[in-house]
C-alpha positions in Angstrom: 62.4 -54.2 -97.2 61.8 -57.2 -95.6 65.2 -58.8 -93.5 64.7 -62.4 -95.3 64.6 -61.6 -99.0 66.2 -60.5 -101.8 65.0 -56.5 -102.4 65.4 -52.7 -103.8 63.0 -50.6 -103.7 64.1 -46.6 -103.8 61.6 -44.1 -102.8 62.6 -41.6 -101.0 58.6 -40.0 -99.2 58.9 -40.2 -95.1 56.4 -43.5 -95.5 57.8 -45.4 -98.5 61.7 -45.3 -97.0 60.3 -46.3 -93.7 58.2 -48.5 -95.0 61.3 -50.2 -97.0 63.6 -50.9 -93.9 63.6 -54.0 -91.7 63.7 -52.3 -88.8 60.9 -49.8 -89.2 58.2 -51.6 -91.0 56.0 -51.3 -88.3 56.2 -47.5 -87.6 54.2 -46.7 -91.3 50.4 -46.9 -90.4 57.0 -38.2 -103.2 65.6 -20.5 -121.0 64.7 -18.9 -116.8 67.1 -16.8 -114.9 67.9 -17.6 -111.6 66.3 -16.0 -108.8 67.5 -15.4 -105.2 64.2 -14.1 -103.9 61.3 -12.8 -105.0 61.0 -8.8 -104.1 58.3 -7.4 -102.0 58.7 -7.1 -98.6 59.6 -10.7 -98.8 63.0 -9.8 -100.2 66.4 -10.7 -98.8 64.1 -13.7 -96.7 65.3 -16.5 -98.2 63.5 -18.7 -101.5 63.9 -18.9 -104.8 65.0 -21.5 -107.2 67.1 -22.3 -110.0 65.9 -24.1 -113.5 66.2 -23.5 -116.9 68.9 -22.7 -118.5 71.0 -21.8 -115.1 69.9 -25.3 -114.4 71.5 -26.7 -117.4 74.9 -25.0 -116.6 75.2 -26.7 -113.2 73.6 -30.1 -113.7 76.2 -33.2 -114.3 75.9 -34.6 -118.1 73.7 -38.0 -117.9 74.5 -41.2 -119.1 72.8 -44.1 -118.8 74.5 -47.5 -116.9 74.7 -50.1 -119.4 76.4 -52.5 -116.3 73.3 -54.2 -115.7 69.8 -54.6 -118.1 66.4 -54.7 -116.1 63.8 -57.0 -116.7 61.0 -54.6 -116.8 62.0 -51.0 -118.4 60.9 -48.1 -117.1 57.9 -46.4 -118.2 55.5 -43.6 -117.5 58.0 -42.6 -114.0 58.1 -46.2 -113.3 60.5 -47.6 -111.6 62.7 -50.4 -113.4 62.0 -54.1 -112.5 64.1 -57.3 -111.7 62.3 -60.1 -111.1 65.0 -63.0 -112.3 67.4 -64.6 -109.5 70.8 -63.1 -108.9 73.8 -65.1 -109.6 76.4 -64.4 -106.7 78.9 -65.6 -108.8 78.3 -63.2 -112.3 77.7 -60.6 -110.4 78.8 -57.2 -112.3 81.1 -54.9 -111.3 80.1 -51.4 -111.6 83.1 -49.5 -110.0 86.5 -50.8 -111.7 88.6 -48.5 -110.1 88.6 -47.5 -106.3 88.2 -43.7 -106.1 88.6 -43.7 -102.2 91.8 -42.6 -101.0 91.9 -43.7 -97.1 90.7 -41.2 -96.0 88.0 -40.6 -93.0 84.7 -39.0 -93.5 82.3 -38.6 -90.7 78.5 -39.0 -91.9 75.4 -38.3 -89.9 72.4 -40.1 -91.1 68.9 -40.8 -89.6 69.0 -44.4 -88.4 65.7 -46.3 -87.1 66.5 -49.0 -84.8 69.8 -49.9 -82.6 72.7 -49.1 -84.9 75.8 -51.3 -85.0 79.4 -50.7 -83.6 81.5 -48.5 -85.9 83.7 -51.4 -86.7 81.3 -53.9 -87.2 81.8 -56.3 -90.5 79.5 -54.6 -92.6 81.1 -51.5 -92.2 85.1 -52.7 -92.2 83.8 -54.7 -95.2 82.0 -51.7 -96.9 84.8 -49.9 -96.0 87.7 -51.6 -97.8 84.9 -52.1 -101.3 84.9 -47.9 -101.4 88.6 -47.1 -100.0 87.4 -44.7 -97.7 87.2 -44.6 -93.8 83.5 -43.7 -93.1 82.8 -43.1 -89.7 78.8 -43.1 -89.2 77.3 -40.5 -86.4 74.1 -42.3 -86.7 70.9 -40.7 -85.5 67.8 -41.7 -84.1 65.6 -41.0 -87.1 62.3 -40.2 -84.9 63.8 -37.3 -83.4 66.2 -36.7 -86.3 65.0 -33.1 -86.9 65.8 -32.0 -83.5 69.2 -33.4 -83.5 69.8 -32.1 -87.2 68.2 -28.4 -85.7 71.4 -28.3 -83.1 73.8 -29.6 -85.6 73.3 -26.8 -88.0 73.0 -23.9 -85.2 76.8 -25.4 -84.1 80.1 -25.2 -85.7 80.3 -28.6 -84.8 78.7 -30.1 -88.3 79.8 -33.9 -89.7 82.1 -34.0 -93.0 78.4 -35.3 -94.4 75.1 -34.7 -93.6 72.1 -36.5 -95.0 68.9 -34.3 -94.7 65.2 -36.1 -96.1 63.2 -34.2 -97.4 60.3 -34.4 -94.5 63.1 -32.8 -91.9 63.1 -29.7 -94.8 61.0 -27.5 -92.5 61.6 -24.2 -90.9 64.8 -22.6 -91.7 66.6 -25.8 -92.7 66.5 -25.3 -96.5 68.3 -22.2 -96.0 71.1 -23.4 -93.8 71.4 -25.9 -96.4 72.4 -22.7 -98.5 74.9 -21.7 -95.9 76.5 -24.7 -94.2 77.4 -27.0 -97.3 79.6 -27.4 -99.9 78.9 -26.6 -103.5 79.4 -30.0 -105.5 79.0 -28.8 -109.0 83.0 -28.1 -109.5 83.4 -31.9 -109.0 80.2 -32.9 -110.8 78.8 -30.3 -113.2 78.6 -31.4 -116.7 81.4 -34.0 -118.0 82.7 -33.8 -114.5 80.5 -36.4 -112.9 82.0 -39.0 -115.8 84.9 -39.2 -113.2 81.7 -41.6 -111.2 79.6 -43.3 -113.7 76.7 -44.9 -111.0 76.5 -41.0 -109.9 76.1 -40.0 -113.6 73.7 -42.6 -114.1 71.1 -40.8 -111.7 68.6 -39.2 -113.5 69.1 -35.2 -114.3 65.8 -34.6 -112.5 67.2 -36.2 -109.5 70.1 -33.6 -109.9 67.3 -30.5 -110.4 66.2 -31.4 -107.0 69.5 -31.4 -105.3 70.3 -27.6 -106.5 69.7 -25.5 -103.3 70.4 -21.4 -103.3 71.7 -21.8 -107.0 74.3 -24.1 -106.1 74.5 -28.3 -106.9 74.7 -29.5 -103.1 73.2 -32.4 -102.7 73.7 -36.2 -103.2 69.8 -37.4 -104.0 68.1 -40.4 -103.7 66.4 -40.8 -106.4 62.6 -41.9 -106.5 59.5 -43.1 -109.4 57.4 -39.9 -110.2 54.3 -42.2 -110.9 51.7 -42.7 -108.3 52.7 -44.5 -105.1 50.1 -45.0 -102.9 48.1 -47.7 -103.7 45.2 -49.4 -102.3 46.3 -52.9 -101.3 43.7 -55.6 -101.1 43.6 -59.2 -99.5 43.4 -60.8 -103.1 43.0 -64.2 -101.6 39.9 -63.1 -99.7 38.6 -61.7 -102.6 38.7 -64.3 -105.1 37.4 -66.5 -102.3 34.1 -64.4 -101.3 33.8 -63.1 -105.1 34.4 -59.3 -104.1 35.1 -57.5 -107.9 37.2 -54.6 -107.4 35.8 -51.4 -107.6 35.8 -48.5 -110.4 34.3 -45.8 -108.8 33.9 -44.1 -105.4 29.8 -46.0 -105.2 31.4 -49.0 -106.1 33.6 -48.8 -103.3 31.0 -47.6 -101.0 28.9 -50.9 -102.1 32.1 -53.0 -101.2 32.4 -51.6 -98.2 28.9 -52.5 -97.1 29.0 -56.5 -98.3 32.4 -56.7 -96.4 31.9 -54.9 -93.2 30.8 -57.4 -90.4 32.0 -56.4 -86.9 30.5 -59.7 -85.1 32.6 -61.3 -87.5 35.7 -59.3 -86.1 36.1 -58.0 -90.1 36.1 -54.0 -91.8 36.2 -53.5 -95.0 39.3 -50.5 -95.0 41.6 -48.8 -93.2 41.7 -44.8 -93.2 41.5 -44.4 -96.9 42.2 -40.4 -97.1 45.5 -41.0 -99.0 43.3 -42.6 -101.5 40.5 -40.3 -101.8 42.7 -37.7 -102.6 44.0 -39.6 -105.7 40.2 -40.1 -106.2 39.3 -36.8 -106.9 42.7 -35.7 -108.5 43.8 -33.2 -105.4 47.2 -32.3 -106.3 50.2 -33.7 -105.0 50.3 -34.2 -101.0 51.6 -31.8 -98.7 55.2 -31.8 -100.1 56.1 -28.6 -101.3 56.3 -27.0 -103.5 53.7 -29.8 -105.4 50.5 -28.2 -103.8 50.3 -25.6 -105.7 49.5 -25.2 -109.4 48.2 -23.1 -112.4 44.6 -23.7 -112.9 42.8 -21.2 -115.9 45.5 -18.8 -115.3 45.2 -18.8 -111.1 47.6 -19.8 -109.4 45.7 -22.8 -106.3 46.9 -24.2 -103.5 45.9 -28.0 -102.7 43.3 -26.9 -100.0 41.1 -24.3 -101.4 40.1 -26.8 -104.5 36.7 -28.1 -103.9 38.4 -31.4 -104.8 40.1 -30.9 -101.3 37.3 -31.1 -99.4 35.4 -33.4 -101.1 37.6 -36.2 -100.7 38.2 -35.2 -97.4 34.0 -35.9 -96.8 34.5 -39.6 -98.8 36.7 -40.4 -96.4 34.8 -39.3 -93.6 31.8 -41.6 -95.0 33.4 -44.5 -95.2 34.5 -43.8 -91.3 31.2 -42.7 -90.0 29.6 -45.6 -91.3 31.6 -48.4 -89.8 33.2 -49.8 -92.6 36.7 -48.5 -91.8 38.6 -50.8 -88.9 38.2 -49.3 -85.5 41.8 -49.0 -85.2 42.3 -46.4 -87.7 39.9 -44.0 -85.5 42.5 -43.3 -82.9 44.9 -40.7 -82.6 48.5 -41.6 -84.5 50.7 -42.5 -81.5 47.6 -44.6 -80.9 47.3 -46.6 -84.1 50.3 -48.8 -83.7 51.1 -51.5 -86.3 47.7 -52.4 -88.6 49.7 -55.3 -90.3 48.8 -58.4 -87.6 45.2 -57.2 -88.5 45.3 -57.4 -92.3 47.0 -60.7 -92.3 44.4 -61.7 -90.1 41.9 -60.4 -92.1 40.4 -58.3 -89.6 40.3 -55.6 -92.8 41.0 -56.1 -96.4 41.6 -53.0 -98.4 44.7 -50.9 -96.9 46.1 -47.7 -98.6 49.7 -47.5 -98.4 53.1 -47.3 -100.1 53.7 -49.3 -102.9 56.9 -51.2 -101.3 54.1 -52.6 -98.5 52.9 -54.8 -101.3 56.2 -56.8 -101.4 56.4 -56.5 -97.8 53.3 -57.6 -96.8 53.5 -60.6 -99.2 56.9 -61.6 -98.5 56.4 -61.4 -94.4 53.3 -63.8 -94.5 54.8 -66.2 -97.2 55.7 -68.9 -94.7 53.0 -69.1 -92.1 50.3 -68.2 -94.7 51.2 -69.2 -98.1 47.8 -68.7 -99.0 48.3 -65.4 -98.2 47.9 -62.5 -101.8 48.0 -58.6 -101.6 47.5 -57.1 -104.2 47.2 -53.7 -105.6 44.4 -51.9 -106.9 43.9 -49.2 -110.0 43.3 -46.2 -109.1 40.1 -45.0 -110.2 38.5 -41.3 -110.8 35.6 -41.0 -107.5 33.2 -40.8 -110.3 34.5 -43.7 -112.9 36.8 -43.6 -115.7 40.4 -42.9 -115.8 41.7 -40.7 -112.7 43.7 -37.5 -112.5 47.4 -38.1 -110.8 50.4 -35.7 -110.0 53.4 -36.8 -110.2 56.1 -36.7 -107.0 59.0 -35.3 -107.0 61.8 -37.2 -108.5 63.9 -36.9 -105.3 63.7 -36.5 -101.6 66.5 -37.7 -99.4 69.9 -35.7 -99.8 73.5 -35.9 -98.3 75.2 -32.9 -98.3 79.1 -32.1 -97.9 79.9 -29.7 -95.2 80.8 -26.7 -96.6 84.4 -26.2 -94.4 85.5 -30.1 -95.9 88.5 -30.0 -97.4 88.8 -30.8 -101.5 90.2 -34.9 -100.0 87.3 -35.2 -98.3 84.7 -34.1 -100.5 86.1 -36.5 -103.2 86.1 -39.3 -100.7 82.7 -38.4 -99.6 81.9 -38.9 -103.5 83.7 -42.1 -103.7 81.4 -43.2 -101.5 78.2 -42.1 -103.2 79.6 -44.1 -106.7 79.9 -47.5 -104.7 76.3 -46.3 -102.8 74.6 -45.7 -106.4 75.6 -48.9 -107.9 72.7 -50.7 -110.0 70.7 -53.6 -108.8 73.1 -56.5 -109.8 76.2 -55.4 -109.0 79.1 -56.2 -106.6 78.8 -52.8 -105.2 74.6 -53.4 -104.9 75.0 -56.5 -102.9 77.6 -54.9 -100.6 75.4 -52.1 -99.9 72.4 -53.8 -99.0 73.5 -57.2 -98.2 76.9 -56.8 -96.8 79.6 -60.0 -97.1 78.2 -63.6 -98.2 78.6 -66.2 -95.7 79.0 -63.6 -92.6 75.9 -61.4 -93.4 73.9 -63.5 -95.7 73.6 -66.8 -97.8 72.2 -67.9 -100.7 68.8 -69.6 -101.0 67.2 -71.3 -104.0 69.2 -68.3 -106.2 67.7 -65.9 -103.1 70.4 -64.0 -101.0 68.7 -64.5 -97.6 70.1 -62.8 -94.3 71.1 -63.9 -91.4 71.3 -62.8 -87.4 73.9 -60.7 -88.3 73.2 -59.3 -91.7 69.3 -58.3 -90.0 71.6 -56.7 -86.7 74.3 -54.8 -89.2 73.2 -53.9 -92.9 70.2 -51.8 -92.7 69.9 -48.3 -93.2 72.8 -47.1 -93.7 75.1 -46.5 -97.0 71.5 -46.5 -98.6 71.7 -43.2 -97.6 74.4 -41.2 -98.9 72.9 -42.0 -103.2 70.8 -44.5 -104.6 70.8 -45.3 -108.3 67.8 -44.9 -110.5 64.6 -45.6 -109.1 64.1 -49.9 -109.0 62.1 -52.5 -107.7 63.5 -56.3 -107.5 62.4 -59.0 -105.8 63.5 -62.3 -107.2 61.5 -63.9 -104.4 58.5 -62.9 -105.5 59.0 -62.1 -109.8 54.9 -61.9 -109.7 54.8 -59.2 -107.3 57.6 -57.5 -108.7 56.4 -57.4 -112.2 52.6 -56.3 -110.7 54.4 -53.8 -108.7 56.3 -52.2 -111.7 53.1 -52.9 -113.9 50.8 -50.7 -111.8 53.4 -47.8 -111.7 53.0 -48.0 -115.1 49.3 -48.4 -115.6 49.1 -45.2 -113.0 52.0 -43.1 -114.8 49.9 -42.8 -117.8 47.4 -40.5 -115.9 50.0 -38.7 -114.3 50.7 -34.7 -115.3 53.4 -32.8 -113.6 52.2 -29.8 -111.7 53.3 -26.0 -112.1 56.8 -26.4 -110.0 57.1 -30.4 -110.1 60.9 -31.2 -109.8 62.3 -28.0 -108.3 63.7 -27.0 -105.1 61.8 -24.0 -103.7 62.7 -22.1 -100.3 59.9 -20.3 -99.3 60.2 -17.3 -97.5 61.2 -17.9 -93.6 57.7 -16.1 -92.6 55.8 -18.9 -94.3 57.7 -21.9 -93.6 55.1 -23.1 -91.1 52.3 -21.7 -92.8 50.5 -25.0 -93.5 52.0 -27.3 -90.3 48.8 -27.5 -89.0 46.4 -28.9 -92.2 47.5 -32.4 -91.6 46.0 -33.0 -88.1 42.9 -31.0 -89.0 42.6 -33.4 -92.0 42.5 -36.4 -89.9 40.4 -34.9 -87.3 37.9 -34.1 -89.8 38.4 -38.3 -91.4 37.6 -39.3 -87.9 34.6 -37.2 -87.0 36.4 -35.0 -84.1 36.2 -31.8 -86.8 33.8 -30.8 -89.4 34.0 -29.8 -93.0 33.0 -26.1 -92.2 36.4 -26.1 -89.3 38.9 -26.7 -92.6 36.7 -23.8 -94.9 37.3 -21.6 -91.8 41.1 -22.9 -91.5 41.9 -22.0 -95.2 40.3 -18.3 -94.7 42.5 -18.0 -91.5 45.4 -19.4 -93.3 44.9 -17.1 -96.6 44.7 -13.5 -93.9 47.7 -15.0 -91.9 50.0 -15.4 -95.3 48.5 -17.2 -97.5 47.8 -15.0 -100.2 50.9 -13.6 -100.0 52.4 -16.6 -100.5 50.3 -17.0 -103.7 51.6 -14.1 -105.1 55.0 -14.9 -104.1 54.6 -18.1 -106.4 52.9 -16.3 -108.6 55.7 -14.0 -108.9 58.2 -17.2 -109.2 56.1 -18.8 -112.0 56.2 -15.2 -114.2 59.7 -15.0 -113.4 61.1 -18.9 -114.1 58.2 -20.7 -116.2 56.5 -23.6 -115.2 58.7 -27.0 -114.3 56.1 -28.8 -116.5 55.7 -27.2 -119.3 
């Protein structure tokens, strides 16, 4: 989210909620009984999950918001679009009666830049809207696993804590068992009615937020469809008559009649992300989505053949120059690639979906020639391509488990107000703070100031979003393409074996896979070799690995498949 336009985009990944906050743009470069564990000599260790009919009996009844209509409906795990102007003054109101009741609720939240003072206007003003006293124990979010590490092993924990799901390593998802608060008395069923913008979240949303058979946390909730898109410089394009490509060769040709290093210009950036779509590898390293049931065996995402053969695409494209010479150093190396694609230094960029907007809305004035725009994904060899579907949420706040019954229905007061619609009193509040002190409007566009840019980021954003939705009034063309692609890509998308639920492995595997990542990129940039990652995945199935298969395995007999 750029600071100087009007914008919503949820998605709760690592990437796409970096990539939508002002002040972290530049650090980006998704009828079965319950089971407590699955036996073995993996039993009493932790994991499990809960869906099906248990499911049922603790998720909150859904219904619809009918506050506000979007533009551009969701379809295929889209999001749902806004691309008309807001009027300040008809603005809707989504929570008619305050459920707050004064009272003070400490929240500790991953926060990426310098956080304001606790009584800053944003938050006084935010404050009065809910009727609740929220004190914010913000966090820096590049070192928020270590702080949230120390705050669980203490008795010390916040009234909220809000947990994404990249910091889900190691033995979090079982404190999460042990530390917090079951919601599902105060929401199961017709019980969430009591906050219509928190019954308005999607049920799958809710699936997610079930940990050790218990309704515990608040989700944000995110588009299933395919996020990761291949931006392009469409104005370059059109101007040098580039066609966009359909299959891997065709991108490979590309490559070659862009690429001219004398002329300081590189056809790509690192395009793994995109390779993997390519070949239809399943969902990225998010868990429990790399596995699935193929002809009755049960795969992990690296021992497919798919795997590595995207993996060797990418490596191509590196190897022979036409990927910038930026994107070959090490991560802490990489810095911020944007300056170079607006100065056209490279023109095709994988990345979250939400960099489109950004992109396009942070070059508008000093470039207005300036056009990303995103391109189909296609199947390496032509045609239509294979997708998996992310997980329908990802970022969670959870109620300490000690909170009195006070505070955990202030601490859901605040979640209504914090899942309003787009369009809404209660949206603009949230993201825009208070017109004239934190914002004006512009040409129907609420544009922030000094003070809105220092004060309203990142933070009530982060307790529950509403449905997944992209608006940007600003820029109704990108919007609609945005929403439109989502689309377009949803229709290829299945849902793998376990998409939706919220697995604990076993403690003993927890780290299991830490290590695949790196070795992936070392292999992209030439410093490994195709036959290191075969050997990895035979270390990794004697260390565990095939356990863990048939501790899945054992899962999937026992619960049914989330997609079927």
């Amino acid at each position: 989210m750029t600071p100087n336009a009007a914008s919503a985009s949820s998605g709760p990944s690592r990437r796409s909620f970096l990539a939508s906050t002002a002040i972290a743009t530049a650090a980006v470069a998704g009828g079965m009984p319950l089971l407590a564990a699955c036996g073995g000599s993996d039993s009493g260790s932790g994991g499990g999950t809960t869906s099906g009919k248990n499911a049922k009996k603790i998720l909150p009844a859904y219904v619809a918001s009918n506050v506000v209509t979007p533009d551009i409906p969701s379809k295929n795990g889209s999001a749902m679009g806004f691309t008309s102007k807001l009027d300040v003054d008809t603005l809707k109101t989504s929570v008619t009666k305050k459920l707050g009741k004064g009272g003070k609720v400490t929240i500790m939240s991953p926060f990426w830049g310098s956080p304001p003072k606790g009584n800053c206007a944003y938050y006084t003003a935010a404050n009065a809207m809910i009727g609740v006293d929220v004190q914010w124990q913000n966090q820096d979010g590049n070192t928020y696993d270590q702080k949230l590490g120390a705050v669980l092993a203490s008795s010390d924990i916040p009234d909220v804590v809000v947990i994404p799901g990249w910091n889900m390593t190691g033995r979090i998802p079982s404190a999460i068992a042990g530390k917090f608060a079951d919601l599902g008395p105060y929401l199961t069923g017709d019980k969430v009615k009591e906050y219509p913008n928190l019954a308005a979240i999607p049920s799958e949303a809710w699936q997610r937020s079930i940990f050790g058979g218990k309704l515990r946390g608040l989700p944000m909730p995110t588009e299933t469809a395919a996020n990761i898109a291949p931006l392009y410089r469409r104005d370059i394009f059109d101007k040098e008559g580039y066609e966009v490509p359909k299959s891997n060769d065709d991108f490979m040709a590309l490559c070659k009649e862009i690429t001219n290093p004398r002329a300081k210009r590189w056809a790509c950036g690192d395009m793994k992300w995109t390779a993997f779509n390519n070949f239809g590898v399943f969902s990225g390293a998010e868990k429990p989505l790399g596995w699935n049931l193929v002809d009755g065996k049960l795969i992990y995402r690296i021992e497919t053949p798919e795997y590595l053969e995207a993996l060797e695409w990418a490596r191509k494209l590196m190897a022979a120059g036409y990927v910038h010479p930026q994107f070959k150093l090490g991560k802490s190396q990489i810095g911020d690639p944007a300056p170079l694609f607006a100065k056209g230094e490279f023109l095709i960029w994988n990345n979250n979906l939400v960099n489109w907007y950004g992109q396009q809305a942070s070059q508008a004035t000093q470039n207005p020639g300036f056009k990303v725009w995103g391109m189909d994904i296609w199947n390496h060899d032509g045609g239509n391509p294979t997708l998996w579907a992310a997980n329908p949420a990802g970022i969670f706040a959870f109620v300490n488990k000690k909170a009195s019954e006070s505070v955990i229905r202030d601490a859901l007061a605040v979640a209504n107000v914090t899942a309003a619609p787009y369009g809404t009193k209660e949206w603009m509040m949230t993201n825009y703070g208070v017109e004239g002190t934190h914002y004006t409007i512009k040409n129907g566009v609420p544009v922030k100031n000094d003070k809105g840019n220092n004060e309203v980021v990142n933070a009530y954003v982060m307790v529950a979003s509403p449905a997944p939705t992209i608006a940007h009034p600003d820029f109704p063309d990108v919007t609609r393409a945005m929403v439109e692609w989502e689309q377009r890509m949803g229709a290829f998308t299945r849902k793998s074996s376990f998409w939706g639920l919220q697995i604990a492995e076993p403690n003993r595997y927890t780290n299991l896979s830490d290590n695949f990542e790196q070795l992936e990129d070392d292999i992209v940039r030439g410093h490994k070799k195709i036959s290191d990652m075969q050997q990895a995945v035979s270390d990794w199935k004697k260390r565990g690995g095939d356990r863990l298969r048939d501790w899945y395995k054992k899962l999937l007999d026992e619960n049914g498949s989330a997609a079927s």
